[in-house]
C-alpha positions in Angstrom: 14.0 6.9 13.7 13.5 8.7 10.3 14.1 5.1 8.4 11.4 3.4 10.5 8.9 6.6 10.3 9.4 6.3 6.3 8.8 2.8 6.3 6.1 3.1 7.9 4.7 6.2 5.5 5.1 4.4 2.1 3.8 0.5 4.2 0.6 3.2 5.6 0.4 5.6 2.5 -2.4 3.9 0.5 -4.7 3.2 3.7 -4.3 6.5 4.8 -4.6 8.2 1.3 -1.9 10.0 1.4 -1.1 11.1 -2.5 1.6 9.3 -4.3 4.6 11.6 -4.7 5.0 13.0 -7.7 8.3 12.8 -10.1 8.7 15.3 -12.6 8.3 13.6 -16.1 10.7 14.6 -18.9 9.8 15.2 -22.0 11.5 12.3 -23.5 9.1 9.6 -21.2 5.8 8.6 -23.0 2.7 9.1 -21.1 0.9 6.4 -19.8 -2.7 6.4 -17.9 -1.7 6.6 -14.6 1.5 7.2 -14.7 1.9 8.8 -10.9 0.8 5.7 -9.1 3.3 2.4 -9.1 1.8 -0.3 -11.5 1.0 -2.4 -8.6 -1.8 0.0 -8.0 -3.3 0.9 -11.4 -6.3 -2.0 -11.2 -7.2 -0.4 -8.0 -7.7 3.3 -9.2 -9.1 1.3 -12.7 -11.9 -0.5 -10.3 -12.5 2.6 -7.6 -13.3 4.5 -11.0 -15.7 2.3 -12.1 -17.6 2.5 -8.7 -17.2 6.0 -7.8 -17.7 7.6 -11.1 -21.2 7.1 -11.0 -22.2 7.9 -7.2 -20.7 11.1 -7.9 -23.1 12.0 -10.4 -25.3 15.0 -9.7 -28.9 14.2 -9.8 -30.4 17.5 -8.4 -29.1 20.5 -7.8 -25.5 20.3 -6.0 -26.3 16.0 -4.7 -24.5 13.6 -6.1 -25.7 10.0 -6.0 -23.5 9.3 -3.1 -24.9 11.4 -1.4 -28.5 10.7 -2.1 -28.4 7.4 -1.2 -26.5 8.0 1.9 -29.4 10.3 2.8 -32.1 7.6 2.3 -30.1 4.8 4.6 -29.6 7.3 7.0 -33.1 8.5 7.2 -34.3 4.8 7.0 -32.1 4.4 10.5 -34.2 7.2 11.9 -37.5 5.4 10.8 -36.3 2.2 12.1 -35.1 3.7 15.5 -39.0 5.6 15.6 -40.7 2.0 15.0 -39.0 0.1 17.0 -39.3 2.3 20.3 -36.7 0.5 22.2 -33.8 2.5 24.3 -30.8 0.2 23.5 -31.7 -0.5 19.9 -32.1 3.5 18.9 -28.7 3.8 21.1 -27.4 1.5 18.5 -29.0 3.2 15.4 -27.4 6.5 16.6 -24.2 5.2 17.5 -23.5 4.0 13.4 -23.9 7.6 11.6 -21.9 8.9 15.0 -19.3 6.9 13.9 -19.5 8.0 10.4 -19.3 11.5 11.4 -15.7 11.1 13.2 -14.5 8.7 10.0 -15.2 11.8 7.5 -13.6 14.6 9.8 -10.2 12.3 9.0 -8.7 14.4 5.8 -7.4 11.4 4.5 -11.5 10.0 4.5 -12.2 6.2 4.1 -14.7 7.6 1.8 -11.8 9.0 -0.3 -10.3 5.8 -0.4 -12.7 3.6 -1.1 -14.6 5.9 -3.6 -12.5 8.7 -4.7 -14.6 11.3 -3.2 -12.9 14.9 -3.6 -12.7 17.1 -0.5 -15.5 19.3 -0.9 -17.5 16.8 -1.2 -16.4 14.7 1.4 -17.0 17.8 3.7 -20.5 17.4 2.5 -20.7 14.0 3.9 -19.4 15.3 6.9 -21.9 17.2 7.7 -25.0 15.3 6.2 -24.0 12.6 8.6 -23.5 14.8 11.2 -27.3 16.2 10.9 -28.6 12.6 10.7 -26.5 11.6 14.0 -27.8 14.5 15.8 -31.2 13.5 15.1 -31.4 10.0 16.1 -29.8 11.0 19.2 -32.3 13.7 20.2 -34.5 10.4 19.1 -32.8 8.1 21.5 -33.2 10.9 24.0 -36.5 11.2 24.0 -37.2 7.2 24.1 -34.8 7.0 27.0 -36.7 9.6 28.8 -39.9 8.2 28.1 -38.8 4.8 29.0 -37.0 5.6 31.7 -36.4 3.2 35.3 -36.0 6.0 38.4 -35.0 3.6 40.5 -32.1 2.4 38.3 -29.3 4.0 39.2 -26.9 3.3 36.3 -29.8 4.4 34.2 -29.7 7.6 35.6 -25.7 8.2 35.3 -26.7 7.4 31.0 -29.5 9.5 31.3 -27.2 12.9 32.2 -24.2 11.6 30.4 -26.7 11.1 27.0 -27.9 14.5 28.2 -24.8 16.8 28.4 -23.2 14.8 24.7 -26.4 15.6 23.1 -26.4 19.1 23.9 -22.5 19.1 23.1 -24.0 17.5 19.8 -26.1 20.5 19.2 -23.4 23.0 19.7 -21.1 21.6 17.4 -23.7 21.9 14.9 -24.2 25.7 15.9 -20.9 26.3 16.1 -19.8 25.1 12.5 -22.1 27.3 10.6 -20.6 28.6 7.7 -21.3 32.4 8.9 -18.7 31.6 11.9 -16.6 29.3 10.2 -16.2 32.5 7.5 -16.2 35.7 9.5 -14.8 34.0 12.9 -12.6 31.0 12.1 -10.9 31.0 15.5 -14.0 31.0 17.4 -15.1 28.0 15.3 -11.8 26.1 15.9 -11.4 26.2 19.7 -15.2 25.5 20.4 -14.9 23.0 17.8 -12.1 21.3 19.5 -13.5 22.0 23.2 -16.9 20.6 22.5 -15.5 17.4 20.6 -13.3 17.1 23.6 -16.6 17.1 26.0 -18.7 15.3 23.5 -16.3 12.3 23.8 -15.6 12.1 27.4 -19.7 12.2 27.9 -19.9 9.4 25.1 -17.7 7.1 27.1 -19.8 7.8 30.5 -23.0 7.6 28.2 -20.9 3.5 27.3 -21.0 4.5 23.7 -17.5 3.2 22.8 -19.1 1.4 19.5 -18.5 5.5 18.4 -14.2 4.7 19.5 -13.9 2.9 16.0 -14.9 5.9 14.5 -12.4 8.1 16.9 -9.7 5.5 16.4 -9.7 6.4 12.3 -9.6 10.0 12.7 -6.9 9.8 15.9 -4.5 8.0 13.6 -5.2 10.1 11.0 -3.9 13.0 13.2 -0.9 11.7 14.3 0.4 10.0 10.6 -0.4 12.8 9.2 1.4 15.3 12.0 4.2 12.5 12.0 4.5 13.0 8.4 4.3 17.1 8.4 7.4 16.8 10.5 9.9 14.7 9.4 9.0 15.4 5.7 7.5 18.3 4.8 9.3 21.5 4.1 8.6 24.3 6.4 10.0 27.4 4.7 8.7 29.5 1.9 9.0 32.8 0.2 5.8 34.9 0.7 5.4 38.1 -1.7 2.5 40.2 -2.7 1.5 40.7 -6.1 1.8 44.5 -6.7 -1.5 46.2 -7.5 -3.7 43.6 -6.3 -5.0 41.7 -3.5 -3.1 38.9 -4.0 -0.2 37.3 -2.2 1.9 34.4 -3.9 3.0 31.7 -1.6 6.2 29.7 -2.9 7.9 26.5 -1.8 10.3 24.1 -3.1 9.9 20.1 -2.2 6.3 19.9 -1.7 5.1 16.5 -3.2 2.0 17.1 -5.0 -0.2 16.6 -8.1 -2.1 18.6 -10.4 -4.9 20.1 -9.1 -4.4 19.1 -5.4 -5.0 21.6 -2.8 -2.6 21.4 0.7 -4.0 22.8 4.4 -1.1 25.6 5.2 -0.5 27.4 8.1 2.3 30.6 8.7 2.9 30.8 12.2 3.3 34.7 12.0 -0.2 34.8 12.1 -1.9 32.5 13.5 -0.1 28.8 14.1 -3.5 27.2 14.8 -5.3 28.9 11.3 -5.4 25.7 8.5 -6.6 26.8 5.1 -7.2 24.8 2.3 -5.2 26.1 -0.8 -4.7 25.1 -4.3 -1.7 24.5 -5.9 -1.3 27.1 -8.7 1.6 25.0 -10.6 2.3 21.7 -12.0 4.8 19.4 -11.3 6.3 19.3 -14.1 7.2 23.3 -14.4 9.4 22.0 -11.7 10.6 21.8 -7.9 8.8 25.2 -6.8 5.0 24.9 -5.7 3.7 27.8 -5.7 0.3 28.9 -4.5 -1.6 32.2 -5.1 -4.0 33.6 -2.0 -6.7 36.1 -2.5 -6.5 37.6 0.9 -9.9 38.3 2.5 -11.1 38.2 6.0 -8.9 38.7 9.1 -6.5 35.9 8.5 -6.1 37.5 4.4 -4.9 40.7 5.8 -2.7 39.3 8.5 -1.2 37.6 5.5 -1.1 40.3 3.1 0.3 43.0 5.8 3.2 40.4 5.9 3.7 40.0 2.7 4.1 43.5 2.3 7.0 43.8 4.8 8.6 41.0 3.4 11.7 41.6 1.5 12.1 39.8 -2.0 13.4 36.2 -1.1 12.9 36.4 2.3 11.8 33.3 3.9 9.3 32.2 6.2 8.4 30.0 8.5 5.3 27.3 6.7 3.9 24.8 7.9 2.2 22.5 4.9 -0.3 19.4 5.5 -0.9 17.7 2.4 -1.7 17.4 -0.6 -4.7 16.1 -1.0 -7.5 16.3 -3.9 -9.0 14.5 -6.1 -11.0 15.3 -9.1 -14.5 13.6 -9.7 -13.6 12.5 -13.4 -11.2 10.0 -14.4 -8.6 12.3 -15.6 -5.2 10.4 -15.6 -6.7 7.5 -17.9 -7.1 7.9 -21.4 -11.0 8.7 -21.4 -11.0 11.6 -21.9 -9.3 13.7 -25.2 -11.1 16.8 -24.6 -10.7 19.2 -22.1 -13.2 22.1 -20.9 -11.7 24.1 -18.4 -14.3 27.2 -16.7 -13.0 29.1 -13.9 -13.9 32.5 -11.9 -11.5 34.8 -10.1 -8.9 32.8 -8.2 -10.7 29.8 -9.4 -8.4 29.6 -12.0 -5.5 27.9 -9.9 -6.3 24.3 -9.8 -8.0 24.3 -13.2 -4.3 26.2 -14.6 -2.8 23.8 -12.4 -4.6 20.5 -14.2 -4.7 22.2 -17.6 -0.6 22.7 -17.7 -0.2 18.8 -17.1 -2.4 17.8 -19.4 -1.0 20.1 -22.0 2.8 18.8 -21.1 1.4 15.0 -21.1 0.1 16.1 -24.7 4.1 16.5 -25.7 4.5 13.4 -24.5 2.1 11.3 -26.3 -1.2 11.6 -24.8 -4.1 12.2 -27.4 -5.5 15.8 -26.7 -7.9 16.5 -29.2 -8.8 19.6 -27.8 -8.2 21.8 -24.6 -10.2 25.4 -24.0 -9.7 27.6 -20.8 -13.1 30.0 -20.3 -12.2 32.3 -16.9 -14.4 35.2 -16.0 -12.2 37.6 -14.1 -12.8 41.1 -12.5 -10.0 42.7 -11.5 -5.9 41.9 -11.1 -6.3 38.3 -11.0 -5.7 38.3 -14.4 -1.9 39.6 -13.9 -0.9 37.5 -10.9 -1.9 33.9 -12.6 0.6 33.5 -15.0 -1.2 31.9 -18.7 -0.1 30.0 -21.8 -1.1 29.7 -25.5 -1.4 26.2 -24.3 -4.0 26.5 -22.1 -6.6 28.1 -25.0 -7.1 30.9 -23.0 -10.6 33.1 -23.2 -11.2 35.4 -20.2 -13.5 37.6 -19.8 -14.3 41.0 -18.1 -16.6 41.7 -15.5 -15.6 44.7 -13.7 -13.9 47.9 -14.3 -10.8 48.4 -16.1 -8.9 46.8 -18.6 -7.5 43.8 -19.2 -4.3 43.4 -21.4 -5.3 41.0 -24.2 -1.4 40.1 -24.7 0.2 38.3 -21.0 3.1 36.1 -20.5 3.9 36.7 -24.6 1.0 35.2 -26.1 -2.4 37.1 -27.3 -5.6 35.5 -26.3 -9.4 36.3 -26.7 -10.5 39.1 -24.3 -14.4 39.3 -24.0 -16.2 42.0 -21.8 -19.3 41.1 -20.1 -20.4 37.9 -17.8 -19.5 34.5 -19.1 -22.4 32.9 -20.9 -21.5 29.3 -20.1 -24.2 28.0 -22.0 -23.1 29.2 -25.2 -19.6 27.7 -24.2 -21.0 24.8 -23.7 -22.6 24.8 -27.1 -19.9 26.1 -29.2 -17.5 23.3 -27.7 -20.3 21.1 -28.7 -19.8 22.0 -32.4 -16.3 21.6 -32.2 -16.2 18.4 -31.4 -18.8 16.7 -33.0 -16.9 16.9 -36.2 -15.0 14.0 -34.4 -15.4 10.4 -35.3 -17.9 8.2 -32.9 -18.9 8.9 -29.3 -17.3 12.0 -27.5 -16.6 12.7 -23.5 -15.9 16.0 -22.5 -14.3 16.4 -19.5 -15.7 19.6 -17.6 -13.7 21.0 -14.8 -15.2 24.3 -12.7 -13.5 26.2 -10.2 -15.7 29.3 -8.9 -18.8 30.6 -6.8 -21.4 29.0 -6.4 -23.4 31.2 -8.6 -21.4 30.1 -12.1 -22.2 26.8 -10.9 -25.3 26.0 -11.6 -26.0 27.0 -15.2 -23.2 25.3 -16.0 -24.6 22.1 -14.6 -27.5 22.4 -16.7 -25.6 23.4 -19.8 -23.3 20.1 -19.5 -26.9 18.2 -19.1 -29.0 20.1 -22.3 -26.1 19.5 -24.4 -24.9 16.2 -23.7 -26.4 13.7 -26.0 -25.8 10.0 -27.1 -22.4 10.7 -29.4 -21.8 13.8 -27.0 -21.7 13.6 -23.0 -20.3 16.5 -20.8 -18.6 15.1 -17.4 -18.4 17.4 -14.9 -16.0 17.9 -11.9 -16.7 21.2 -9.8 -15.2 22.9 -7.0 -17.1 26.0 -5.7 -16.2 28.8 -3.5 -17.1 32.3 -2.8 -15.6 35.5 -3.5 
């Protein structure tokens, strides 16, 4: 029944990391640090921050700490399988970073739980992991082989069914490469699915079930989260198209969400089996409506923007919404941090409009906001479909033709032409706030290619100092 399933969500919720639903605030309430989760739960997120903070820590170029020292454990079971030179034990070695692999294609991660890793980055996890398990088992492969018994027949059934899930193995890899997953997203999804499908039923042959703990945690992943979709998700929204651009706004009402949280959705009209990750391009607490904008590229984009196109204003359609989910890498809901740098490019500008708005309405409420700047490099209509605020201490800047009108949604803001020189926004920000009394944390958040990424990773390192220290959280894309 729907009581038991909703029993069940709210008993489930925090294993399965789904995101506490959000109320509204008013503007009467006082913020308080945290104020989304039940007080039961704040030492938890208080203690996961303290652990996770600093293994998400870029050390060189885009790798965290994490992620680094995942890296060297799982090279160090490759080494240890190559030493030891024994079938069963390299079967074993291969069978752990297997399992990881199927634990961190759950969306609600163990890794997210346990650490507070966002969702790009746990996707980088995903497919570290996935590397390393591929190579011990080519590793185990080539042991078995050597090693092999001819006249054991059971050793010969493992040998084939070792064979045909390695070279399942190999074209999941091939398969997921971000030129197909890009340009041919269906053709990724069904081999995806029809090679996992294969890969397990060889695995169980092969008598690798150590790898079904791993299958167990993404399988019930599947079905809460499908279970949940269904009895409490809503599946209609209005789709329109933002008039002289590329741009189609997606908008819902009773989606449970929080600021800066993305949600996979899906619009049967074209394509039921076509996820995509978008952000949320609202707040909360602007109200009941999510809405999310779309820059529509690549042959689902157009699908999407032909139909917004003959839609009629109002008219509703059929969405399917799994989610939210999202975190950010910073401790943002405590009161760390009282300064806010917010750099976005394009469309990038949702989720950072998306946290800046809350922050800016928890600053009516009480919160200590010293100082909140919005820096978003934009080409082209963007700037007229992503409705701003004087609150959000807007700067954007030009980079392609045109013009862009230096007064939108009533307020005037600063209008520069020419590529964003984050460096020197880094700096002046710098100056601002040093003026401030004892030891200041910025916190940085980026949403944008990949190319605005790094010299803005080295901009929050040069300036950072002992009384200054620039934290930041990033989410790249391309455009």
């Amino acid at each position: 029944s729907k009581a038991t399933v909703s029993v069940l969500y709210w008993c489930l919720k925090p294993l399965f990391l789904f995101t506490i639903s959000y109320q509204p605030m008013s503007e009467t309430k006082m913020w308080t640090p945290y104020e989304d989760t039940p007080s039961v739960l704040r030492w938890g997120l208080r203690a996961r921050w303290v652990l996770a903070h600093p293994l998400q820590r870029v050390v060189f170029q885009t790798f965290t700490v994490g992620e680094v020292v995942l890296g060297v454990l799982l090279f160090a079971f490759l080494v240890i399988s190559a030493v030891t030179w024994d079938t069963k034990k390299s079967g074993g070695m291969a069978s752990i970073p297997l399992l990881m692999t199927f634990a961190t294609a759950a969306r609600n991660s163990p890794l997210t739980f346990l650490f507070g890793i966002p969702f790009e980055r746990r996707v980088a996890y995903h497919k570290m992991i996935a590397i390393f398990a591929n190579l011990c088992a080519y590793l185990h492969c080539a042991i078995a082989f050597i090693s092999r018994d001819a006249t054991d027949s059971d050793n010969h059934r493992k040998m084939w069914s070792g064979l045909c899930a390695v070279g399942c193995a190999a074209m999941l890899g091939m398969t997921s490469h971000y030129t197909i997953r890009r340009k041919m997203f269906e053709a990724f999804y069904y081999t995806h699915w029809f090679f996992f499908t294969a890969y397990i039923v060889f695995l169980m042959f092969h008598s690798a079930t150590t790898v079904l703990i791993g299958i167990g945690l993404w399988g019930a992943d599947v079905i809460f989260r499908n279970l949940y979709m269904a009895m409490f998700q809503p599946a209609k929204g209005a789709i329109r198209h933002i008039e002289g651009t590329d741009i189609v706004e997606v908008s819902m009402e009773g989606v449970k969400y929080l600021p800066g949280q993305y949600a996979f959705i899906a619009i049967p009209e074209i394509g039921s089996f076509q996820w995509h990750p978008i952000s949320f391009s609202t707040a909360p607490c602007e109200g009941t409506v999510a809405r999310f904008c779309i820059r529509c590229g690549g042959d689902w984009g157009e699908r999407l923007l032909a139909l917004a196109k003959d839609s009629k204003p109002g008219q509703q359609h059929k969405v399917l919404v799994d989610g939210a989910y999202g975190n950010t890498s910073i401790d943002i809901d405590s009161d760390k941090y009282k300064h806010f740098l917010f750099v976005a490019g394009g469309i990038g500008i949702t989720p950072m409009r998306s946290i800046a708005t809350a922050i800016a309405e928890q600053g009516r409420r009480g919160r200590s906001v010293q100082l909140l700047e919005t820096h978003w490099s934009v080409r082209d209509g963007v700037a007229t479909a992503v409705p701003m605020s004087a609150e959000h201490g807007l700067t954007m800047y030009r980079t392609g033709g045109g013009e862009l009108e230096p007064i939108v949604g009533g307020f005037a803001h600063k209008v520069k032409n020419g590529r964003i020189d984050v460096n020197e926004v880094v700096r002046e920000f710098k100056e601002k706030v040093e003026k401030t009394e004892g030891k200041v944390k910025v916190a940085v958040l980026f949403c944008g290619p990949g190319a605005m990424f790094t010299p803005l990773r080295l901009a929050c390192k040069e300036h950072s100092s002992s009384f200054v220290s620039f934290d930041l959280h990033t989410e790249t894309f391309e455009f």
